[in-house]
N, C-alpha and C positions, 0 to 999 in steps of 0.2 A: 425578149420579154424581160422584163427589169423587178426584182426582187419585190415584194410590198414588204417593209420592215418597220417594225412597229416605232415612232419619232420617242418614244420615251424608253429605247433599249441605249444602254450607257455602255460608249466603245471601254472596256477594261483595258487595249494593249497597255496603257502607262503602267497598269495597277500589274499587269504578268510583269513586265520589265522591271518595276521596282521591286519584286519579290525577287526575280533573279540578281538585282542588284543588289540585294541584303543579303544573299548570300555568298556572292561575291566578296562581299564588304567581311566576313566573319576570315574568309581566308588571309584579305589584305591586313586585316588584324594580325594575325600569326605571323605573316611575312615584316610588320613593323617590327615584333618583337624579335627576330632574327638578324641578324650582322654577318655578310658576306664574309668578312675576316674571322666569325667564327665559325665558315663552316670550313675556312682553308687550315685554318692553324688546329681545330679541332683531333682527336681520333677518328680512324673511320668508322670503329661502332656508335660513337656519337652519332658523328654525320645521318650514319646508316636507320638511326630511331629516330634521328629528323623530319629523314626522309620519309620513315613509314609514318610518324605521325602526319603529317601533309597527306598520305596516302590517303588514312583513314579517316581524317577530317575531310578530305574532297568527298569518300565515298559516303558519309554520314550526311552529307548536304544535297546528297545524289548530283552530285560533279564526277568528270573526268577528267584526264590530264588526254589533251587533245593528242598527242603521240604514242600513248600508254604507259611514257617513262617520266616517274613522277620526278624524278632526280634532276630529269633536263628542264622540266616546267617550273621546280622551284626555283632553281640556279639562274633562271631568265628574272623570273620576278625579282629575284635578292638582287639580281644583277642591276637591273632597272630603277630602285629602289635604296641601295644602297646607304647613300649618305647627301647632304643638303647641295652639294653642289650636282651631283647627279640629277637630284629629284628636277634643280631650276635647270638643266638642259634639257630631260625629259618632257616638261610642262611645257618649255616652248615649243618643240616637237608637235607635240598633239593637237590636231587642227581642230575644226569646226565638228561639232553635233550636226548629223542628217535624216535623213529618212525618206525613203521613196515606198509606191505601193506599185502593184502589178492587181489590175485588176482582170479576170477571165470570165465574159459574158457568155453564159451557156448556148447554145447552138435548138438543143430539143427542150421541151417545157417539164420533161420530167429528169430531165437536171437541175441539181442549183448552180446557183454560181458562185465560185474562189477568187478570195483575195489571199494576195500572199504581200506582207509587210516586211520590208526589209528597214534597217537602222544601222545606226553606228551612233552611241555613245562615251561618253567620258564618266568613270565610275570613281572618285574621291573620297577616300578614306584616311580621316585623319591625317592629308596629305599625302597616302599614297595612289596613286594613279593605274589604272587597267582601262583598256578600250574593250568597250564590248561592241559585239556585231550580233546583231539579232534577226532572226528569220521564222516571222509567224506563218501560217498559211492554215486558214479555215473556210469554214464551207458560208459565204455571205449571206444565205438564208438565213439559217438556223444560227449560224454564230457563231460556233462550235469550233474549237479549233481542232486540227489533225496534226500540227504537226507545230512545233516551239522550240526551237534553237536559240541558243546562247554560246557564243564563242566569244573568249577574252584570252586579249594579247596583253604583253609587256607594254610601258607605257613607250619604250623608247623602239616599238618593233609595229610602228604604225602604218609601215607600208605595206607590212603581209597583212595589217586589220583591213586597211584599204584594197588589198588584191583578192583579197576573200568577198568582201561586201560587193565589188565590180565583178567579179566570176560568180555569184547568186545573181546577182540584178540583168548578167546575159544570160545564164545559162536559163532561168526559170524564163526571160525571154523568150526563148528558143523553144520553148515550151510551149505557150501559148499561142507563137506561130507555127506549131506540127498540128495544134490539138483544130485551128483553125482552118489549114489544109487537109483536113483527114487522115494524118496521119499515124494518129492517136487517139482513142476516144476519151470520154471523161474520167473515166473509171482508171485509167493510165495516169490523170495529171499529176495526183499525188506522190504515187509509187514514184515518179523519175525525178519530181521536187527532192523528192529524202535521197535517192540515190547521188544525187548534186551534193548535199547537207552532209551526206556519209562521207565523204572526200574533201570537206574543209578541214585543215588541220590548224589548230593554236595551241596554247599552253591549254587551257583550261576548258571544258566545253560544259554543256549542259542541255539534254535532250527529256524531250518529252512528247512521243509520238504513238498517234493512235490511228496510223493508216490502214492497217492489218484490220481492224474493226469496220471502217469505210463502208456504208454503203448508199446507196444511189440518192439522190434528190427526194425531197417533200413528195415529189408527185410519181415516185417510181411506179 
């Protein structure tokens, strides 16, 4: 039984994604104004206030540093970034913009039914460069989303952007083939979606999850 969804509700994903890209875009700011050579020739207390300023501007934008160490996540970006012949190997690097959906037709009628949007963009800041990988998943009734990832890589580290985006698009696979054999009921999709999304690692992440609140379909 197939959703009835009203024709004049307007998809937002671009409008979430462009918000995570604006802030995205405040950090590649801070990394322009940074030069690799001065964080080597630098002090290490220098270094050290660098680093926690980067700290404290991710956690004011409600960012993380995908590893926890903000030291390794900047030193990639400066790395990547660096200077104008870097940036034009970089740029060539970076493939195509994509997007695929997974969608999950509910089974009883007092479910709804999930989509989960997966992507991979290119985020250009004043010429600097980040790939994000994004992974929405909400409830296709009501709209609503549960769960909003954003993971961004270094511009020249496009094959972990790629092995992350390909390891969401099996794994949630994987997913809606147990939920359709019985081996899962619906109540389960979510919770093993973010346990997937908890095991992405990048430089940079950005989460926004309300599966802990989840509960059943319009018609529970």
């Amino acid at each position: 039984m197939l959703p009835i969804i009203p024709t004049s509700r307007i998809d937002d994903l671009g409008l979430q994604k462009l918000a995570a890209a604006k802030r995205i875009g405040e950090v590649l700011s801070f990394i322009s104004a940074q030069k690799t050579g001065k964080m080597v020739r630098t002090a290490s207390t220098e270094q050290f206030a660098m680093i926690d300023l980067f700290a404290k501007m991710l956690s004011c934008l409600n960012l993380k540093t995908g590893t926890g160490d903000a030291s390794e996540a900047l030193g990639n970006l400066l790395k990547a970034n660096t200077d104008v012949q870097v940036k034009e190997a970089a740029v060539k690097k970076v493939g195509k913009e994509k997007r695929d959906e997974i969608k999950i037709v509910s089974k009883s009628v007092k479910d709804s039914h999930y989509q989960v949007d997966v992507s991979k963009d290119i985020v250009d800041k004043d010429g600097q460069k980040v790939i994000m990988i994004s992974c929405y998943a909400r409830d296709a009734y009501l709209g609503r989303y549960l769960i909003k990832r954003n993971y961004f890589f270094a511009s020249d580290r496009e094959i972990f952007a790629d092995d992350a985006y390909n390891e969401i698009m099996t794994k949630v696979g994987v997913i809606k083939d147990r939920y359709y054999s019985n081996m899962i009921t619906a109540e389960n999709i979510f919770t093993q979606v973010k346990k997937i999304l908890d095991g992405i690692i990048s430089e940079i992440r950005s989460e926004e999850d309300t599966v802990g609140n989840f509960t059943r379909g319009p018609n529970a």
